[in-house]
C-alpha positions as CSV (number, residue, x, y, z in Angstrom):
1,X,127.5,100.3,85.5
2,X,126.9,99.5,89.0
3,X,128.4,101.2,92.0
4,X,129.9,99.9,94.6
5,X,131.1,102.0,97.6
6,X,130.2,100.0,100.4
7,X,127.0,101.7,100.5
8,X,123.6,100.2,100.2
9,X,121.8,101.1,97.0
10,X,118.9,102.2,99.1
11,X,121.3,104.7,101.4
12,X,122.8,105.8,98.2
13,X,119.3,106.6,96.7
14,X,118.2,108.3,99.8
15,X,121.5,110.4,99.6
16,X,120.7,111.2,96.2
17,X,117.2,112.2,96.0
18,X,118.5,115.2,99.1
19,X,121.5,115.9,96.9
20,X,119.2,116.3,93.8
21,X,117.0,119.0,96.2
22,X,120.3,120.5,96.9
23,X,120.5,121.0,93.8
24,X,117.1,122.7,92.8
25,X,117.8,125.0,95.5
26,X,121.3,125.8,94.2
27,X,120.6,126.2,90.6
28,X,117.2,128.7,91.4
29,X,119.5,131.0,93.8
30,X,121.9,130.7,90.3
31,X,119.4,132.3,88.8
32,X,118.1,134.9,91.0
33,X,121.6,135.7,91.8
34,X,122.4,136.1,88.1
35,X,118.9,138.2,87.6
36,X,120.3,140.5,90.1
37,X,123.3,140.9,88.6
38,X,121.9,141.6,84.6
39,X,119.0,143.8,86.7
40,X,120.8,145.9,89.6
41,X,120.7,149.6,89.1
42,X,121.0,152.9,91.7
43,X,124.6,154.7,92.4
44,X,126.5,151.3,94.0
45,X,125.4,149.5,90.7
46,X,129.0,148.8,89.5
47,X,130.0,147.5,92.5
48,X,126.9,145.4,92.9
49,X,126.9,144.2,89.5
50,X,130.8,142.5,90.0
51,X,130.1,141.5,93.6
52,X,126.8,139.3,92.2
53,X,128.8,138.3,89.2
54,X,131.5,136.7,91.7
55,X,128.9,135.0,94.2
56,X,126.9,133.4,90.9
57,X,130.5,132.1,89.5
58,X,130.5,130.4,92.9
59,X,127.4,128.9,92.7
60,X,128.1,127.5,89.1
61,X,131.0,125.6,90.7
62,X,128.6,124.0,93.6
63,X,126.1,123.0,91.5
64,X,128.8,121.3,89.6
65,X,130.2,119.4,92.1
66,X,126.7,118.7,93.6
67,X,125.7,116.9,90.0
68,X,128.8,115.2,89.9
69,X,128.5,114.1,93.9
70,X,125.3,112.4,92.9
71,X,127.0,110.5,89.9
72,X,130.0,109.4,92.1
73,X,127.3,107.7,94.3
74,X,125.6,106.2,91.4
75,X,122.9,108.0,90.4
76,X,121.9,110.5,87.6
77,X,121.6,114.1,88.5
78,X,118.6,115.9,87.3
79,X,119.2,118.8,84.8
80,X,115.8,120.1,84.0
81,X,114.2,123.3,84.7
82,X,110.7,121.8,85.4
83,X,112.5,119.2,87.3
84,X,114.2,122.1,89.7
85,X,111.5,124.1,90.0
86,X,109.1,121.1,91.6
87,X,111.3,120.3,94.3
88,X,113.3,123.5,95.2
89,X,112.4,124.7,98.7
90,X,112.6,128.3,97.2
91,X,110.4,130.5,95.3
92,X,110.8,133.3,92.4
93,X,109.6,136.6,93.6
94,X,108.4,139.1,91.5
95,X,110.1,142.3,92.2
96,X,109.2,145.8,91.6
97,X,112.5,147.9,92.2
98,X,116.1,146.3,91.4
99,X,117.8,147.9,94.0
100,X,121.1,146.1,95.6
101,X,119.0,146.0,99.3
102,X,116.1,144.1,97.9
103,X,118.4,141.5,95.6
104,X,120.8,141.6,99.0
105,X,118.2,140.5,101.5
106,X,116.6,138.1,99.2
107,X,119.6,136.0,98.2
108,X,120.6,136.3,101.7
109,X,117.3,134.1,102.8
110,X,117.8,132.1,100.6
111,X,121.4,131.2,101.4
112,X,120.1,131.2,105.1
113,X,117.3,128.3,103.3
114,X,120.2,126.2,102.0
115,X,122.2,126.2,105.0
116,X,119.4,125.1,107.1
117,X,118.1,122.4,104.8
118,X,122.1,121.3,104.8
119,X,122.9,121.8,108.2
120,X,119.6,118.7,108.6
121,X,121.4,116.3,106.2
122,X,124.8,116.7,107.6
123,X,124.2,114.0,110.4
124,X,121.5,111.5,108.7
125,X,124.1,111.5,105.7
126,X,126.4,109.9,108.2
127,X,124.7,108.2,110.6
128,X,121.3,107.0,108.9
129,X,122.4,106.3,105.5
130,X,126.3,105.5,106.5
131,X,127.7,108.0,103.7
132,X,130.6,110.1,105.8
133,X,132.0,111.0,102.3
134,X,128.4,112.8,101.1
135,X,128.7,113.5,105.1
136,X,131.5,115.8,104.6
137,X,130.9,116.7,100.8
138,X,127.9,119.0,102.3
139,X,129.2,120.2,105.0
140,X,131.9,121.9,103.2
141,X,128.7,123.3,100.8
142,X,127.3,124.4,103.9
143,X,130.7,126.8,105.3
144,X,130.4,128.0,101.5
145,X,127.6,129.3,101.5
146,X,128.1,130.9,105.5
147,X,130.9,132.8,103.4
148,X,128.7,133.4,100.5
149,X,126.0,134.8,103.0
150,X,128.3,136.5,105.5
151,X,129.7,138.9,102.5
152,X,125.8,139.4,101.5
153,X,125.1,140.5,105.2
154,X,127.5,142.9,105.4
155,X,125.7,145.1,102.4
156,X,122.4,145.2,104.8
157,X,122.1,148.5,106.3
């Protein structure tokens, strides 16, 4: 079926392709935010384990409305690990201890990572590729995951 949202097919692919990065990024800090939640240990480790358990549940509803952004724009959303793990602009670190200050900082980066690469599409979303709607979609992604880091911030010492 073919869209038509009084966008250009090529704005709406352009759109998509950063919304499908978006995605990567979102679904590998899923991970490593539930990794630290399965893995945390030391004497805060209850605490820890729910406060991880409530940052991935939010993360599971982003990348759900991030797929589902890209399909109201017409376009499919990618749902493969290989696919994720090409384009994400983050990496898997091998870890040594499981500690909540090492899972802490590292998430935090990586939020930190998603907000900048958002912050860059906010305006081209608009203005280059005349998409106010993904415009705004993101940007309310974005003050997300300033919350979502701003609560992971406050752990580091």
């Amino acid at each position: 079926m073919e869209t038509h949202i009084g966008i250009k097919e090529s704005d709406r692919k352009e759109v998509a392709e950063q919304l499908t990065k978006l995605l990567a990024d979102e679904f590998i800090l899923y991970t490593k935010t539930r990794n630290a939640h399965w893995n945390v240990e030391g004497s805060n480790f209850y605490s820890m384990h729910v406060f991880f358990e409530g940052q991935f549940n939010q993360l599971d509803d982003i990348m759900d409305r991030i797929a589902e952004r890209i399909r109201f724009i017409g376009h499919y959303a990618t749902a493969t690990l290989k696919a994720f793990l090409e384009i994400t602009h983050l990496t898997e670190a091998a870890r040594n201890k499981n500690d909540s200050d090492g899972f802490v900082r590292e998430l935090l980066a990586d939020h930190n990572s998603i907000i900048e690469f958002i912050r860059g599409n906010i305006e081209p979303f608009a203005n280059k590729y005349n998409d106010l709607g993904s415009s705004d979609f993101i940007t309310g992604i974005m003050e997300t995951h300033e919350k979502m880091a701003w609560m992971l911030q406050s752990h580091v010492n």
